[in-house]
N, C-alpha and C positions, 0 to 999 in steps of 0.2 A: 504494500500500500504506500509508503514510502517514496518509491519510486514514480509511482504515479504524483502523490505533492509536487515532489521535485519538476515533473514535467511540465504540471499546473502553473508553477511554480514559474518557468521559464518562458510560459504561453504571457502570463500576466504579467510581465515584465518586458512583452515582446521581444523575445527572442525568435528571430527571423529562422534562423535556422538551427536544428538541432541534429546534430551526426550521433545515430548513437553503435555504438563498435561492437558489437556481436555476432554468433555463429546461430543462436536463438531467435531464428524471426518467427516463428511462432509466438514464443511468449511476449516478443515486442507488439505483434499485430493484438494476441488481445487486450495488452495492455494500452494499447492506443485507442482501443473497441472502447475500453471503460474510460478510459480520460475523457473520448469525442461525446459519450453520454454524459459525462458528470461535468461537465462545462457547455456543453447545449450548440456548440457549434455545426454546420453545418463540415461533415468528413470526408475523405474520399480516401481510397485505396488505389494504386497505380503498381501493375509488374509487365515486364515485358511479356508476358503469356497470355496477359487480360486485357493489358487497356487498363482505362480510367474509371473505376466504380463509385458511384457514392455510398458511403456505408450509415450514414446516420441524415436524413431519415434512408433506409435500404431501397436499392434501386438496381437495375440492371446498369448496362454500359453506358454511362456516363459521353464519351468520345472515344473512336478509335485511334487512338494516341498510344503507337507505338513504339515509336520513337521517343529517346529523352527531350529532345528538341519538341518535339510534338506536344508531349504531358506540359512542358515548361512553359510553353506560349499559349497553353490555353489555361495555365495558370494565369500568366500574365493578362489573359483576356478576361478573369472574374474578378471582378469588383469588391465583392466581400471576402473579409479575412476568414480564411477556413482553416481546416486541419488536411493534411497530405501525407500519406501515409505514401514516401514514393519507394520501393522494392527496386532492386537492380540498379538505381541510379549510378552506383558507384563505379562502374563499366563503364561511363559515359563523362567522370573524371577530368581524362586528358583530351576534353572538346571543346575548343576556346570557345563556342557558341554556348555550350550547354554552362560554362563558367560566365559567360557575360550572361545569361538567361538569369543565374542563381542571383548578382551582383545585383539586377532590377528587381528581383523579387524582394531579396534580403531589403533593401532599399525602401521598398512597401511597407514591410515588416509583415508578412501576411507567416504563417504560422506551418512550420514544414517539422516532419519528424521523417531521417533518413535513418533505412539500417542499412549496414555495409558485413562485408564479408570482413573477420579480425586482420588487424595488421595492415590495415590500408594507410595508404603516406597520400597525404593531401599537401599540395604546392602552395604557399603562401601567399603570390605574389598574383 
């Protein structure tokens, strides 16, 4: 439960982006299921096998956004700040488009939770 605060935690202080470093995307997905309920935001769920789903309220496919460029710009297309559950993004890392994508969003402040596969080295610059 803990964990969940803390997420709360960095939504309510907008934190634009959140990396969280795990090999558990199961327990992250339902842990993201109960934060996007216990804060009332509108969720979405994104993996390269699925596309774009909204999860809270539940819905079918959202957009066919298959691509990380694709999920990214039709983030940048909605208005209200939501919850992003985006899967796989982390393959799409070394794509100056998909980092200038992040840059605008972050910039928004609109409210991202990324899982990545352990051990991943993100570029600073």
């Amino acid at each position: 439960m803990a964990e969940i605060e803390d997420l709360e935690l960095l939504i309510a202080t907008r934190t634009p982006l959140i990396l969280v470093e795990t090999l558990e995307t199961a327990r992250v997905e339902e842990m993201f299921r109960r934060l996007a309920q216990r804060i009332g935001r509108p969720s979405f769920r994104w993996a390269l096998a699925t596309g774009l789903q909204a999860l809270e309220p539940p819905t079918e496919i959202v957009a066919k956004c298959q691509k990380p460029v694709d999920v990214l710009q039709q983030v940048l297309r909605t208005p209200a700040a939501a919850l992003y559950l985006l899967l796989d993004l982390q393959r799409a890392f070394d794509d100056p488009v998909v980092l200038s994508q992040l840059q605008e969003i972050a910039a928004r402040c609109t409210a991202f939770l990324l899982t990545t596969a352990a051990g991943i080295e993100l570029q600073t610059s």
